[in-house]
C-alpha positions in Angstrom: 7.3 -19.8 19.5 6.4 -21.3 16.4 7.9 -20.3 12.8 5.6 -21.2 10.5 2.9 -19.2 9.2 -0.3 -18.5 11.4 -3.0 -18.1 8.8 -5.9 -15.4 10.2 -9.0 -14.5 8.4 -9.4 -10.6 7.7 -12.5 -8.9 6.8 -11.0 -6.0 4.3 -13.3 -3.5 2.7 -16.1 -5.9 2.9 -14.0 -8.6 1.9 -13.7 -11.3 3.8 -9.7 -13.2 2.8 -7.2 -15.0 4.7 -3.8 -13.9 5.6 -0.6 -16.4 6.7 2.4 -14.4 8.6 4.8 -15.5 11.4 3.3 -14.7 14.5 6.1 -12.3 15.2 4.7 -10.3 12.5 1.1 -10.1 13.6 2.6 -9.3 16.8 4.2 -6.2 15.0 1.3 -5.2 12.8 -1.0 -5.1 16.4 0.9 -3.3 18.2 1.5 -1.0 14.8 -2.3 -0.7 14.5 -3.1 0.2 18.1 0.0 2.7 18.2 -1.5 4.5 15.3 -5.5 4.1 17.0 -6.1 1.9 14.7 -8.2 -1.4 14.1 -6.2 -4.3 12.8 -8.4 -4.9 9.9 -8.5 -0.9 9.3 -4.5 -1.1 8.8 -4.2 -3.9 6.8 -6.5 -2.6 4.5 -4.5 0.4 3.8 -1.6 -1.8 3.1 -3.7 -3.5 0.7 -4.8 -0.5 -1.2 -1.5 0.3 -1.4 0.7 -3.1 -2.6 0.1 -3.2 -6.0 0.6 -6.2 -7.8 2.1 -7.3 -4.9 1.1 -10.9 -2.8 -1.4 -9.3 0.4 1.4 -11.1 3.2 4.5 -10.2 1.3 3.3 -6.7 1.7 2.8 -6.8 5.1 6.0 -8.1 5.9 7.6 -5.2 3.8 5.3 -2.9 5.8 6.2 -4.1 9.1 9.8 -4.0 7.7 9.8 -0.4 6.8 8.5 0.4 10.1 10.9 -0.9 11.9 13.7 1.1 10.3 11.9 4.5 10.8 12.2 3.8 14.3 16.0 2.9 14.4 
């Protein structure tokens, strides 16, 4: 499995942008999105509207992060 950033093109809010993450991450945020009955595009938006200032794949890793502890 690869390390390096898999860049994937997003359509948020009408907005189309590109996002790079590990795929381990995108593997996460999936099966995040479908757990919750969710579309991937759907989930990423809400992460958007809620970063801040904050780079769009930084926040997802944070987000993906913060999941994972809940469930420890």
């Amino acid at each position: 499995m690869s390390k390096l950033p898999n860049k994937r093109s997003v359509t948020i809010d009408k907005h189309r942008t590109s996002i790079s993450l590990e795929e381990p991450f995108w593997d996460a945020l999936s099966e995040i999105a479908e757990a919750e009955g969710k579309s991937l595009a759907a989930l990423i938006g809400e992460i958007d509207k809620s970063r801040g200032e904050e780079n769009l794949s930084a926040a997802i890793r944070l987000y993906v992060l913060g999941r994972a502890r809940k469930t420890r």
